[in-house]
C-alpha positions in Angstrom: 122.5 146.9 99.4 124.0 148.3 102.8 121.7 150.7 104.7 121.6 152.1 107.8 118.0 151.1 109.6 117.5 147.1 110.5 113.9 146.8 108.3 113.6 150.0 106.6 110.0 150.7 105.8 110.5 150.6 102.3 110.9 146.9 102.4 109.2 145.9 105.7 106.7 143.1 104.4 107.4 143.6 100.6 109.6 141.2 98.0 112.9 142.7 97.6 114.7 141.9 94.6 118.6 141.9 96.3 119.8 141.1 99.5 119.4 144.0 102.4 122.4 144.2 104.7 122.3 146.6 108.0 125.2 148.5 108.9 125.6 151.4 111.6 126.9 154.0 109.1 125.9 152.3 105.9 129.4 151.5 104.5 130.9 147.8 103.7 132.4 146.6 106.9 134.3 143.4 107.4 131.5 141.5 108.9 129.2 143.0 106.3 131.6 141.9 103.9 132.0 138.5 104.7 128.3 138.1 104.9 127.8 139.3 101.4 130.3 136.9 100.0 129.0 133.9 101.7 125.3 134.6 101.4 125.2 136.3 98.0 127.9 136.2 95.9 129.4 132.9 96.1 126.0 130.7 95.7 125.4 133.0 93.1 128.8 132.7 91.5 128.2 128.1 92.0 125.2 128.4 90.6 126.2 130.2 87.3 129.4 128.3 86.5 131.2 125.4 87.7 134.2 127.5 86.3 137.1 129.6 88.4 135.6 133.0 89.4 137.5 136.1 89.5 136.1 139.0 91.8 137.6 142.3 90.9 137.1 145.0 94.3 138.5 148.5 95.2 140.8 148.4 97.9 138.1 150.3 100.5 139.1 149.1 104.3 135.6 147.0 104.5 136.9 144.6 101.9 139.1 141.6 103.2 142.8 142.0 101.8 144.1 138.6 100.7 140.9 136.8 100.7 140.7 133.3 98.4 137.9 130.6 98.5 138.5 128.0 96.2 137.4 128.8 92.6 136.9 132.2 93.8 139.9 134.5 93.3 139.4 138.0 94.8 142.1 140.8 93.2 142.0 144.8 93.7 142.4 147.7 92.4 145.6 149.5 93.2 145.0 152.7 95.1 143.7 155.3 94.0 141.8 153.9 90.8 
């Protein structure tokens, strides 16, 4: 989840069930990006299968064009899809 506020008061001192990223107008960015791949989706993607990985995106500017980590392939959508 991308938001705008650092500890929005909704989760300030309560369990959240997903990861909480802060962003200044709440959309991916590449730092944002990059953070949510390597703190949420590949140890979640190791953990459920020793197999290859494929991670299907949209082609939004936030998301890192031509991006591979092994067993992780990343692919996207043409534009406009």
């Amino acid at each position: 989840m991308i938001g705008k506020a650092k500890e929005p008061t909704c989760i300030a001192g309560n369990s959240w069930p997903i990861p909480y990223f802060a962003q200044r107008n709440a959309w991916i960015d590449i730092p944002t990006f990059n953070k949510w791949f390597g703190q949420v989706f590949e140890p979640y993607g190791r953990r459920r299968t020793n197999r290859r990985v494929l991670l299907v995106l949209d082609n939004a500017p936030g998301h890192v064009q031509g991006f591979e980590q092994v067993g992780i392939k990343v692919i996207f959508f043409p534009t406009n899809i």
